[in-house]
N, C-alpha and C positions, 0 to 999 in steps of 0.2 A: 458362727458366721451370720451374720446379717442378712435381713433381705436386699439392702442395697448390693451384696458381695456377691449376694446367689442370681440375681438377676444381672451380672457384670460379667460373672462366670457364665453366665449361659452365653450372651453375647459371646463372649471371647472364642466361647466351643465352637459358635457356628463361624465366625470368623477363621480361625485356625483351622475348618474343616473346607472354605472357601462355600459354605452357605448361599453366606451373607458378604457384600464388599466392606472395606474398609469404610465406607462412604456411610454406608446403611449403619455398622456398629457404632461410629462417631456419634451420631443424629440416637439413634437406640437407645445408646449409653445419656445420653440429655435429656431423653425422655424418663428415663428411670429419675433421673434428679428431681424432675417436674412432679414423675405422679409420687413420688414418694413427701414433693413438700404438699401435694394437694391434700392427702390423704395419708401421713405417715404409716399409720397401722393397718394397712393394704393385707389382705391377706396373700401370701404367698403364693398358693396355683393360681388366684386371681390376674396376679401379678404377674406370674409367668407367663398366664395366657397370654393376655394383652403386649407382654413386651417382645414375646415370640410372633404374635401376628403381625406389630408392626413393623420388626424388623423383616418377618419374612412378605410381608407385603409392596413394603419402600423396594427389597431385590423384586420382586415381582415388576413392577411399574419399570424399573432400570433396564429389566432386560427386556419388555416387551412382552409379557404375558397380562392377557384381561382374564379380570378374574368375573365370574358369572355374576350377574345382581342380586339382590339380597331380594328375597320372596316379599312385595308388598304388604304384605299380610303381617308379615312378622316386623317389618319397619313400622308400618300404622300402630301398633301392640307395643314397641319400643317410645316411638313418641308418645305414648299413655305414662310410661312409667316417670317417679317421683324426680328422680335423678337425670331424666332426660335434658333438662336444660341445660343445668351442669357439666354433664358428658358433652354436651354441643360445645361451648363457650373453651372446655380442658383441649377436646380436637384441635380445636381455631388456633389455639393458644401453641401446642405439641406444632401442628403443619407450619408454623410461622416460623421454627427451627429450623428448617429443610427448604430446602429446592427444589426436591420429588415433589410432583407435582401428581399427587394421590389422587384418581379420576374417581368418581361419585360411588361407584362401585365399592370400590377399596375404603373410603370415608365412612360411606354406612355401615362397614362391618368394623370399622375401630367405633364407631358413634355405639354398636353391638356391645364389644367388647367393654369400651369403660362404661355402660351403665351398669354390666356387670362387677368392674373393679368398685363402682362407687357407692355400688349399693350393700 
């Protein structure tokens, strides 16, 4: 199995488990396309992180739960790393998929997440 199949399968489980809506796996599932042409050789739990937090973030936004801020401290320290612009521009790129309109909170910790996939 692939990593395209294994992050497809994850989707599908939170979906089937009613997780995640239909709305949120459709958008998930196009995200894996993206980060996978950004970065083909993605490692695996990188890849799950990332595609499990956006999908469970996008349901978070849908139903109305805020998710806490990200500790200034660790945002200032993230914008230092090599990959941070990259990560910014891939965000921009993923959010313009979608409709969910991911409040600043929810952005900074995918902006977390892929400087981790990308580095």
């Amino acid at each position: 199995m692939d990593l395209r199949d294994i992050l497809n399968q994850r989707l599908d489980i939170l979906e089937e488990n009613h997780v995640i809506c239909k709305k949120v796996a459709d958008y998930s599932r196009k995200a894996v396309e993206r980060i996978l042409e950004e970065k083909p050789d993605t490692e695996e739990d990188k890849a799950a992180m990332f595609i499990t937090h956006l999908a469970m973030a996008g349901q978070r936004v849908l139903d109305g739960v805020v998710e806490h801020p990200l500790d200034n401290t660790l945002l200032d320290g993230i914008k230092k790393e090599p990959v941070y612009q990259r990560a910014e521009v891939l965000k921009e790129e993923l959010l313009k998929d979608t409709d969910i309109q991911f409040p600043e909170a929810e952005r900074n910790f995918l902006t977390v997440h892929l400087c981790n996939l990308l580095s």
